[in-house]
N, C-alpha and C positions, 0 to 999 in steps of 0.2 A: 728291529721295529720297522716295521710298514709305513715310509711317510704319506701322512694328509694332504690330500690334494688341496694347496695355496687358495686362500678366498679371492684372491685376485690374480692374476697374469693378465700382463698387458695384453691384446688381443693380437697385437701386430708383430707378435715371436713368434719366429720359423719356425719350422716343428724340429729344427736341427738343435733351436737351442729351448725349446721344453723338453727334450730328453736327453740323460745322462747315461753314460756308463762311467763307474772308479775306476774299472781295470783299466781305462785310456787315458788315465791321467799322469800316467808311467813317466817314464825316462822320455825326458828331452833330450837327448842326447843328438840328436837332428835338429834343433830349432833356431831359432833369430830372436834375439834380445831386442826388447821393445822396452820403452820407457812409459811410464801409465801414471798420471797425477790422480791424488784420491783424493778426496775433502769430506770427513764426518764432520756432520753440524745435528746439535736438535734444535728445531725450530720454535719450538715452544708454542705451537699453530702455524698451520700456514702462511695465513695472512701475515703473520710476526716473523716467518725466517723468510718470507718472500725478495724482501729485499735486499738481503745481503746472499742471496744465491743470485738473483741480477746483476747486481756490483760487480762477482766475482765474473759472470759472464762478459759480461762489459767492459769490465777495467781489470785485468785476468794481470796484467803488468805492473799494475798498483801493489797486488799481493805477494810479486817475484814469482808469479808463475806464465811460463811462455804460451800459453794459452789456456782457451778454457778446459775445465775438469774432466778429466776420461772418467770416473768415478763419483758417483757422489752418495753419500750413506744417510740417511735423513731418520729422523728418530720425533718425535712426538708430531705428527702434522695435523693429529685431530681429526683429521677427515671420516665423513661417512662411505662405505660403500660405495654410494651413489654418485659421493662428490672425486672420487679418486680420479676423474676424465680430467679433472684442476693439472697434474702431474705431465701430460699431453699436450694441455691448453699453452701452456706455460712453458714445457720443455721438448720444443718438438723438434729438437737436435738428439732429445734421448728416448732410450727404452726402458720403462720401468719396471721392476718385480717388485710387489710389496701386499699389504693387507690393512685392512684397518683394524683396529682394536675393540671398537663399538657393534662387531657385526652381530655378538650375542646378545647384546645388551639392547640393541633394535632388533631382534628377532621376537624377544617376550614382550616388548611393549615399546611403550613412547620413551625416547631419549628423556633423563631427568639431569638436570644439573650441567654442567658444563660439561664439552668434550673432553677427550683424553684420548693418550696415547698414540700409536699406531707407527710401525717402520717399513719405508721404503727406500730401494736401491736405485738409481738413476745411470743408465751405461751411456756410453756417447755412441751414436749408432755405429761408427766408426768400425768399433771391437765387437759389432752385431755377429761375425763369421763367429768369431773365437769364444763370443760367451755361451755358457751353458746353463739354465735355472740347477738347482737342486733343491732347496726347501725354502718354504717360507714359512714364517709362525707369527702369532700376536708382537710378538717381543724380538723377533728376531727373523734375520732375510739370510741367505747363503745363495750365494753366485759362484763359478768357477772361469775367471779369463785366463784362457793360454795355462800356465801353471800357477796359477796364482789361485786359492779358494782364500773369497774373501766373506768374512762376517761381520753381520751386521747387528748389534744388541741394542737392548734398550732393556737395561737390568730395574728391576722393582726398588722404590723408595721407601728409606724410613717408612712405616707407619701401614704401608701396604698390609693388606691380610693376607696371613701365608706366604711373605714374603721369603723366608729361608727354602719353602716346598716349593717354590716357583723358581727360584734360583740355582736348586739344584736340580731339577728337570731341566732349566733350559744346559746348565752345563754337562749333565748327562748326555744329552740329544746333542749338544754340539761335536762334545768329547766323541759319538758315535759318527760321528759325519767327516770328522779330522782324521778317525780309522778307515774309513770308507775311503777318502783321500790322500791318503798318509805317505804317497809319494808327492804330493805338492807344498809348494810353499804357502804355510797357513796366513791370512793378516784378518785380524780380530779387533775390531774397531766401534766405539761408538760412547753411550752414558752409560757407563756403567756405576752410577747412582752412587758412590760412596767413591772413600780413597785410601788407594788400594793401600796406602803405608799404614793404615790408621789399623784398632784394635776390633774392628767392627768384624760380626760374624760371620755375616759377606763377605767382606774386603778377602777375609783371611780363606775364604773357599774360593776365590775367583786367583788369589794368589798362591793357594794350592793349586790351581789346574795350568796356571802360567807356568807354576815351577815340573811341574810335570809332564806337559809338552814341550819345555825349555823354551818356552816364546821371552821375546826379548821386548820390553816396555822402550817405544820409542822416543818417552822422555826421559829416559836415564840413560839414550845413547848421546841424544843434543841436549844443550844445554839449553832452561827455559826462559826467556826473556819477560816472557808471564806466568805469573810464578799460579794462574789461575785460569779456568775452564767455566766455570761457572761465578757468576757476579748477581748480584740481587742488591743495588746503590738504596733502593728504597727501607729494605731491612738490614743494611750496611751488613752483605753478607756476601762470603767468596769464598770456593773452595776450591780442589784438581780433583774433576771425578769424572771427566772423560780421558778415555786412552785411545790408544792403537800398540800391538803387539802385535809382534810379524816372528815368523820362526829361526829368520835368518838375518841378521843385520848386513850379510853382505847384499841384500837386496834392496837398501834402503838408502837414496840418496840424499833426500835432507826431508826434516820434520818442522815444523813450525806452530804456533797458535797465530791464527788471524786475529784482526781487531778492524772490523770495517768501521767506518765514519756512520754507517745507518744501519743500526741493529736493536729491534724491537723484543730482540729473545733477550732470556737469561743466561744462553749461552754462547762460546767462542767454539765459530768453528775454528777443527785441526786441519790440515794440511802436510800431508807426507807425496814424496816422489819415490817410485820404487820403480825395478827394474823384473821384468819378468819374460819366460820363455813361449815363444810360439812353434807350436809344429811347422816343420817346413814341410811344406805338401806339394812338391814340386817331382811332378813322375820324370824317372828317366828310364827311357828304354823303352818305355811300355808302345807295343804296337796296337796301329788303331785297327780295331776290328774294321772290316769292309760288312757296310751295308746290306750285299748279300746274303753275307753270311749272319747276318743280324734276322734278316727275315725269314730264312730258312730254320734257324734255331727258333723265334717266335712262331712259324708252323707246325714243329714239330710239336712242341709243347700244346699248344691247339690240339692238335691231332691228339696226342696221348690224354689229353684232358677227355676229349670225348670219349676215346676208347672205354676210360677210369669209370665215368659215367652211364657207357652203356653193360657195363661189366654189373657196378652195382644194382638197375637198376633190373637186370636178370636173376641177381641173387633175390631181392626181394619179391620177386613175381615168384620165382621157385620157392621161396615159403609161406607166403600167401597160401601158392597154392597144395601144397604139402598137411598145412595148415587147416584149411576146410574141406578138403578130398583127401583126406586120407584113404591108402592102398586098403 
């Protein structure tokens, strides 16, 4: 399948990293281990996860992490089209991939009712060489750093319409994208709206595809101190329905559920540390071409370009005139 050109790219992406190729995602076999902190949170509106993405920029020591986040997976932020420059305003230590979820729903008419949805990725510009876009969707962002492809969900709720036919297209097209990248380490992160132990029909298609790519649930590698992801104090209601799954636990240095002191969402961001390969791209041996011979090779080329040109533009005179003087 042909991916849709992303309703959003930040504008300030090299053209190195809007375009991909799979076949280079090969063998690391040349690389340097880098360490990369992640943080999936849904913000439940922006305005609402605003603050505890602050916190964590700010007081990055408070949450046991050595700085702030290379990563960050964002899931409902509400926003419009229009308003996604907020993600800039506010993070201009990062580069974002993402979409809003409203863009159809404002295209037929005036927004009704409250906002919804929308996921975006947050990279630290840092790992700007090393990242690469690969798709973005309503419900879901895919990035690739160094070897690492990482996704980003926001799976349909209870009560959604058609939510089983939305759930298995997005795991379809992910499941397509994991083959596309199938030499890197997958980590698959974010709401995925239910839990995943329970009997729900969801649960049990999101945990047929875990079992199937053999991704590893990175709360069943550590042990949970919060035995919950999701908290609603006012409907006295808690459940686990955010994950991360990564394909290799050996890439995975510690997992955690946050709990900030100032958090307007109903959800707990996660935090995981993982370790991942970069290309070493360090030439050896390569001699530098000399300048002359630089200019000499850009004449030539010149030169055979005009030749190409005055070649054609004789065949087309010779049947013009073939053409209306016929022998």
């Amino acid at each position: 399948m042909r991916p849709r050109m992303p309703t959003w790219i930040n504008p300030h992406l090299t053209m190195a990293t809007a375009n991909y190729d799979p076949t280079m995602c090969s063998n690391y076999s040349s690389s340097v281990s880098q360490s990369l902190s992640l943080v999936s949170f849904n913000m439940h509106g922006f305005y609402q996860g605003l603050p505890v993405l602050q916190d964590l920029m700010e007081n990055s020591n408070n949450f046991s992490m050595r700085n702030c986040p290379d990563v960050i997976l964002l899931q409902e932020h509400w926003l419009t089209p229009a308003n996604l420059y907020n993600f800039d305003k506010y993070f201009v230590d990062y580069f974002s991939f993402g979409c809003s979820a409203m863009s159809k729903c404002l295209e037929s008419g005036m927004l009704r009712g409250r906002p919804f949805g929308g996921v975006i990725t947050l990279v630290n510009n840092k790992w700007r060489k090393v990242t690469e876009t690969v798709k973005c969707d309503d419900r879901f962002v895919i990035i690739k750093i160094g070897d690492l492809l990482i996704v980003n969900v926001y799976f349909p709720c209870q009560g959604t319409a058609d939510r089983i036919a939305i759930c298995e297209d997005m795991i379809c097209e992910i499941g397509g994208w994991c083959e596309c990248f199938s030499r890197c380490h997958h980590v698959i992160a974010g709401d995925f709206n239910c839990k995943l132990d329970s009997n729900d029909v969801v649960a049990k298609r999101i945990t047929s595809f875990i079992d199937e790519w053999s991704l590893i649930r990175c709360d069943e590698l550590f042990p949970k101190p919060i035995p919950f992801t999701y908290v609603n104090s006012a409907l006295n209601q808690h459940s686990y329905i955010d994950y991360v799954a990564v394909s290799s636990d050996k890439i995975v240095n510690k997992f955690s559920i946050l709990d900030p002191d100032i958090n307007f969402s109903d959800h707990l961001p996660l935090y995981v540390s993982l370790e991942f390969g970069v290309k070493d791209k360090v030439k050896t041996n390569v001699p530098a071409t000399p300048k002359a011979l630089t200019r000499v090779t850009s004449f030539n080329v010149i030169r055979a370009g005009i030749r190409l040109i005055g070649r054609l533009t004789m065949s087309l005179h010779v049947a013009i005139w073939r053409r209306f003087w016929p022998r």
